[in-house]
N, C-alpha and C positions, 0 to 999 in steps of 0.2 A: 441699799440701792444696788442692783443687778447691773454687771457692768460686762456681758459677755461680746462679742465682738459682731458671731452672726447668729440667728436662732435659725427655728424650721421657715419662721413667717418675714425673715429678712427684711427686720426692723434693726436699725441703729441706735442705739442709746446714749445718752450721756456722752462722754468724752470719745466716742465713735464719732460721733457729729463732727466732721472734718470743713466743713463750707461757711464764709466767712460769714454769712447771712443769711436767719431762715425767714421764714412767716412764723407767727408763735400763738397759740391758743392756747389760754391759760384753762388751770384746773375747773373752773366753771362752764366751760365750752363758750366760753368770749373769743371773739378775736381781739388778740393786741396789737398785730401789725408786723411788719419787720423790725427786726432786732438781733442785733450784733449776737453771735452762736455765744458767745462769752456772758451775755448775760441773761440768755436765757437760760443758759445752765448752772449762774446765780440764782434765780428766781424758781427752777427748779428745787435745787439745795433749799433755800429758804423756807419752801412750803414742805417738806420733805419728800419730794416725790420724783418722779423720772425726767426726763426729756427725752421724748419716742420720736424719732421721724415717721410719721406716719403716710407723706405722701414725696417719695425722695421722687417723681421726675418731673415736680415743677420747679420755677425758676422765680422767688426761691425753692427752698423745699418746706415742704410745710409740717411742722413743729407739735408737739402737745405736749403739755405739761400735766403726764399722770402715775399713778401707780403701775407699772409695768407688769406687776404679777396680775392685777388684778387684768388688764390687758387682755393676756395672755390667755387668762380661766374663759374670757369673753370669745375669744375668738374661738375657743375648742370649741364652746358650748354649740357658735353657731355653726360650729364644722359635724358636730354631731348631730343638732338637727334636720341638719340637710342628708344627712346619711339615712334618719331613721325616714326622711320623706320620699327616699328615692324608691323607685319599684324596680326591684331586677328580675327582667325577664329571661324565662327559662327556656333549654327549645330539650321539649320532651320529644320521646321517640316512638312511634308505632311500626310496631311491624307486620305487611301480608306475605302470602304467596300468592302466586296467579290461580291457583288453584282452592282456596280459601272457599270454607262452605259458609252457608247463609247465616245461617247463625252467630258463629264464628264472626263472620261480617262487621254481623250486627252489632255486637260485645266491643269490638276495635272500633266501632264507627261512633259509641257512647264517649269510649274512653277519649276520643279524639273534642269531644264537643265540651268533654268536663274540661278538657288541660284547656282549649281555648276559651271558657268560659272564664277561666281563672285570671285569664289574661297571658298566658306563656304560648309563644309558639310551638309547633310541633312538625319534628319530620316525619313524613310516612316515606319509609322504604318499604319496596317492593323488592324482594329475594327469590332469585330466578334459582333452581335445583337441577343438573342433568339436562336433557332435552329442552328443559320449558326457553333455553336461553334463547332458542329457535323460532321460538312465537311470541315474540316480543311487545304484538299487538293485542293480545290478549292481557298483556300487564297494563300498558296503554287505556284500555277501556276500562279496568279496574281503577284506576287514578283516576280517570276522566270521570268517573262513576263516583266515585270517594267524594271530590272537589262540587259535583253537582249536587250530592248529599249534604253538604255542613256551607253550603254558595250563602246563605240566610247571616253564618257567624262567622264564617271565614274568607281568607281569600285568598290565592296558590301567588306566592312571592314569584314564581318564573314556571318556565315549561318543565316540566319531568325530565331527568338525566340521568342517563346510564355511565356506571360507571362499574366497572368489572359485572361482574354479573347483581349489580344494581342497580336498580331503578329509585332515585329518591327525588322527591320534592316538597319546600315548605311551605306550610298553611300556617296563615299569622291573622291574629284578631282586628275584624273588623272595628274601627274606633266610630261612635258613634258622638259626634260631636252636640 
């Protein structure tokens, strides 16, 4: 029997159980009621198995009488599967000029519809060079032109914003419920 004081999942065990009185469910998932912390960690001993607080902010606290390791393996497993269920989304990145030929365009305007097909958002910055910093509404209609292009699978999180000589803004996957 494990008798450490605190784990990761800040369960009490056995002689940690400090409170004169829990709720107690025995190793069959019965309830048996309240009962004196002394002898439910008789009855623990008995069967040989742990006494876990498993629910310490009621009054009392509520008790089981189990295998603690095996516990323990349970709660990773379902800490792991909620990991393998999450989906972490990514924020890919495209880059134009204001000056960007058609084709070229085109080729960035694919790559923008694959990453948000996948589900990951993506920022397109617009990189001002020299002069261009001067005609900033020329980057302006290139974004507004972008955003009107992928309007079907995406959709522009905020206005475009400059920021040194960039122009960025993000496009994030339309959810289709």
């Amino acid at each position: 029997m494990e008798e450490n004081l605190f784990t990761e999942e800040k369960h009490r065990i056995n002689k940690m159980i400090t409170v004169p009185q829990v709720r107690l469910i025995d190793q069959n998932g019965n309830p048996v009621g309240i009962v004196s912390t002394r002898e439910a960690q008789f009855m623990a001993n008995d069967a040989g198995l742990d006494l876990v607080e498993i629910v310490a902010q009621a009054v009392p606290p509520v008790c089981k009488i189990i295998n603690y390791g095996k516990l323990k393996y349970e709660l990773q497993k379902k800490k792991s599967e909620a990991k393998k269920k999450q989906k972490v989304i990514e924020i890919k990145e495209v880059k134009f000029t204001p000056v960007i030929g058609e084709h070229d365009y085109n080729v960035k305007l694919q790559s923008i519809s694959r990453f948000v097909s996948e589900g990951n958002k993506v920022k397109v910055t617009l990189r001002f060079r020299g002069r261009e910093l001067s005609h900033q509404e020329i980057g302006s209609k290139l974004l507004k032109r972008i955003v009107d292009d992928v309007k079907e699978i995406a959709k522009c999180e905020g206005a475009p914003q400059l920021e040194g000589r960039q122009m960025m803004m993000v496009l994030s996957p339309i959810t289709t419920k």
